[in-house]
C-alpha positions in Angstrom: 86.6 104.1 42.5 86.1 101.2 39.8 82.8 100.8 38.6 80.8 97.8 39.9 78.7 96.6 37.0 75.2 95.8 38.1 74.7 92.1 37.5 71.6 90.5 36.3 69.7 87.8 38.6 70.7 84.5 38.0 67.5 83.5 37.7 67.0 85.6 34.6 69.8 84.3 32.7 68.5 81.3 33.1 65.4 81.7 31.6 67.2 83.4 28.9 69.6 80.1 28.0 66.5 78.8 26.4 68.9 75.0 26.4 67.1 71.6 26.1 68.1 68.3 25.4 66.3 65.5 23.0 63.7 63.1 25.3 64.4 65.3 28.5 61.7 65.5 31.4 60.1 68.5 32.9 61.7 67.0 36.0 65.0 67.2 34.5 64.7 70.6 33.1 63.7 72.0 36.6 66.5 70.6 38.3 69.0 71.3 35.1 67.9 75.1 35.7 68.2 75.3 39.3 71.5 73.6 39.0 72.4 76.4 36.3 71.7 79.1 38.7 74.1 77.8 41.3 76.6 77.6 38.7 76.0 81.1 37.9 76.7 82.5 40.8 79.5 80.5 41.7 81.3 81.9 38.5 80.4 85.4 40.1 82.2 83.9 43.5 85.3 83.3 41.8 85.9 86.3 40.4 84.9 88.2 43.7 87.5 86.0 45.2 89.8 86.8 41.8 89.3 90.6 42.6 90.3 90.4 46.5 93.4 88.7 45.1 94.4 91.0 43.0 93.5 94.0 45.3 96.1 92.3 47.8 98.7 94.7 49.7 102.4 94.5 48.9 103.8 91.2 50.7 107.3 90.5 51.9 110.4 91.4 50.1 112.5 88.5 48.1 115.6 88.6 49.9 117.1 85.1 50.2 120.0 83.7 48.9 117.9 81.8 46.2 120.0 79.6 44.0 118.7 77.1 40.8 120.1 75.0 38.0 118.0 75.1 34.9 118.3 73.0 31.8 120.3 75.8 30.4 122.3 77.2 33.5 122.1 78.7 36.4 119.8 81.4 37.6 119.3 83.4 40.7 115.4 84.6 41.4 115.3 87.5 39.6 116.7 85.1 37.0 113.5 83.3 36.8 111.5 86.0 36.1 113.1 86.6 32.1 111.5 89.8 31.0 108.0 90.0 32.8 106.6 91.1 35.7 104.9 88.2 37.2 106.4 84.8 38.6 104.2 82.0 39.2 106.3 79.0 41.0 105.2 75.6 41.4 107.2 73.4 44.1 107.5 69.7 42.9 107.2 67.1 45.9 110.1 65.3 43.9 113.0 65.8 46.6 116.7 63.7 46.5 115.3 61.7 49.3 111.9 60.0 46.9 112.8 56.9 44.4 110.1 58.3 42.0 108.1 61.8 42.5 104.6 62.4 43.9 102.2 60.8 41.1 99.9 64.1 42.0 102.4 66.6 41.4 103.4 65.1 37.9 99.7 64.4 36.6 99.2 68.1 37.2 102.4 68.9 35.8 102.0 67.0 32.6 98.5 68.8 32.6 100.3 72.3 32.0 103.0 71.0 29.9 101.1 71.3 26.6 100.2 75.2 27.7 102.9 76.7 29.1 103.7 78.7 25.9 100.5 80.2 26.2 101.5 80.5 29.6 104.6 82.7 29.2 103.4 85.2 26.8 101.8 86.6 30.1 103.7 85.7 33.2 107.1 83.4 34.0 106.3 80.0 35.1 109.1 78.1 37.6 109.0 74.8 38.7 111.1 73.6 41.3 112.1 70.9 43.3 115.1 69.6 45.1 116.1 67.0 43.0 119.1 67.7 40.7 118.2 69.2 37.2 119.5 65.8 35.1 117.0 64.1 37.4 114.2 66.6 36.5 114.9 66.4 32.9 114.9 62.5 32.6 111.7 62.6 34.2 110.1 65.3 31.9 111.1 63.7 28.8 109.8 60.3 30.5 106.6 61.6 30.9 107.0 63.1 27.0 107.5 66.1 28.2 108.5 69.3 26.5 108.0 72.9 28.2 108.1 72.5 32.0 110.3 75.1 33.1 112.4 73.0 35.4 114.2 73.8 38.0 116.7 72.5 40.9 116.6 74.2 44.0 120.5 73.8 44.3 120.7 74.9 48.0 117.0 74.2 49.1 117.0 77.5 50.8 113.6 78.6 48.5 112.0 75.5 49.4 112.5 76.0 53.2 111.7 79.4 53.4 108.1 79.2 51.0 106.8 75.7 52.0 108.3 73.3 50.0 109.4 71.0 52.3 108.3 70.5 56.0 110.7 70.4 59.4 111.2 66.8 58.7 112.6 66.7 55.2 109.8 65.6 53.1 108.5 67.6 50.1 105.6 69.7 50.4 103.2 71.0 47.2 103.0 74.7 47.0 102.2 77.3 44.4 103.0 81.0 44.5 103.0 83.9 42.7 105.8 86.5 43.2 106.1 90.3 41.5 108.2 92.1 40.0 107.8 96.0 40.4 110.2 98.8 39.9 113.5 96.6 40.6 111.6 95.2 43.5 110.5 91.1 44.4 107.6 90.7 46.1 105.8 88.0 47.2 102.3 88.7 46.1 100.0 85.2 46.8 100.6 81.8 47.8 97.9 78.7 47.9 97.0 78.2 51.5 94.9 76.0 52.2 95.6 72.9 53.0 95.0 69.9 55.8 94.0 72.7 58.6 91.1 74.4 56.5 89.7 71.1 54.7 86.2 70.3 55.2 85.2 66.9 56.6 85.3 63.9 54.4 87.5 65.9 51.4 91.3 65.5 50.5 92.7 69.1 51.4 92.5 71.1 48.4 92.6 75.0 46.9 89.7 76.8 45.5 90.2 76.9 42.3 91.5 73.5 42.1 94.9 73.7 40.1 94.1 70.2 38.8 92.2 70.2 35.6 91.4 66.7 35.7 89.1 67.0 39.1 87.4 69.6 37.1 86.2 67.1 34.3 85.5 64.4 37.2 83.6 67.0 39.0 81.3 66.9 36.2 80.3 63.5 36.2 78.0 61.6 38.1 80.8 59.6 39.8 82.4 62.5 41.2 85.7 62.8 42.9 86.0 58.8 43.6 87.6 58.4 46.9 89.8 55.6 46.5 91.4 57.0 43.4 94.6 58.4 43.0 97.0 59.2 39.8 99.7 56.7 39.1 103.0 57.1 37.1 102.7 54.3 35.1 99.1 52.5 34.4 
């Protein structure tokens, strides 16, 4: 059995932090601590919710006739993998059917862009859409692009069978993780939450939120504005 490390209370790491801030009020300060114990413990949340993941049984078995085009060839699925264990798969809402791709997709995508060699000396990183690869490529060197792992789901089979597109043709976000064990692909996790577990009054969204840029606007005071959305272009 691992060994559960006993935690200390919140509360008494906060008193430890000791952190003030010039001309702040008592008022302040109260509320600034109270505020640091939730945050506290919703770091704890996370990686309870980080552990159950990993703890996860074996999931279904990669059979599919999976086929992609990269920027240097083709590759089946075990293709995608290169030399590691771990394949985490973004699917691009930017299918043959859109003028110009989903402006949320590519502001997160152009988030990872500058990390994704951090990225692979851990796991393999995929993303795919259904767009052909030339098309990919123009629009990652567009965008200034320069790591995206980009592929084209050449017979869309991949993004039918693990949500990437819906019955009716149009692209669908998804993110998944996939395994590698012993010879063996496995699916291991996928993101799903999405319109059917979104709480009143929110866009649907994951916990953690992929998106690095709702986590700076999270900590402001205007929040998550509701009218706002990426664009391509500004």
């Amino acid at each position: 059995m691992a060994h559960i490390p006993t935690l200390v209370p919140a509360s008494e790491l906060v008193k430890r932090n000791g952190v003030t801030f010039p001309n702040e009020s008592d008022e302040y300060r109260r509320a600034r601590d109270a505020l640091l114990s939730e945050e506290i413990e919703l770091r704890r949340h996370i990686e309870r919710v980080a552990e159950l993941r990993r703890a996860l049984p074996l999931g279904g078995e990669v059979i599919g006739d999976y086929r992609f085009e990269g920027e240097n060839g083709a590759r089946d699925f075990a293709g995608l993998f290169g030399d590691k264990k771990t394949l985490v798969v973004y699917c691009y809402m930017f299918g043959p059917q859109r003028e110009r791709p989903c402006p949320m997709c590519t502001s997160l995508l152009s988030s990872w862009d500058g990390v994704v060699q951090d990225i692979e000396q851990h796991v393999a990183l995929a993303v795919i859409a259904r767009s052909p690869i030339d098309r990919l490529v123009a629009l990652k060197r567009q965008r200034g692009g320069h790591h995206l792992p980009l592929y084209a789901d050449i017979n869309g089979r991949f993004s039918h069978d693990y949500y990437g597109v819906s019955e009716d043709g149009s692209d669908i976000p998804a993110f998944h993780v996939f395994t590698r064990r012993d010879g063996v692909i496995r699916h291991f996790w996928s993101g799903e939450m999405g319109p059917a577990t979104s709480d009143p009054g929110q866009d649907p969204r994951g916990a953690p939120d992929l998106m690095p840029i709702w986590t700076i606007f999270d900590a402001t005071p205007e929040g998550r504005i509701s009218d706002w959305y990426p664009k391509l272009e500004y």
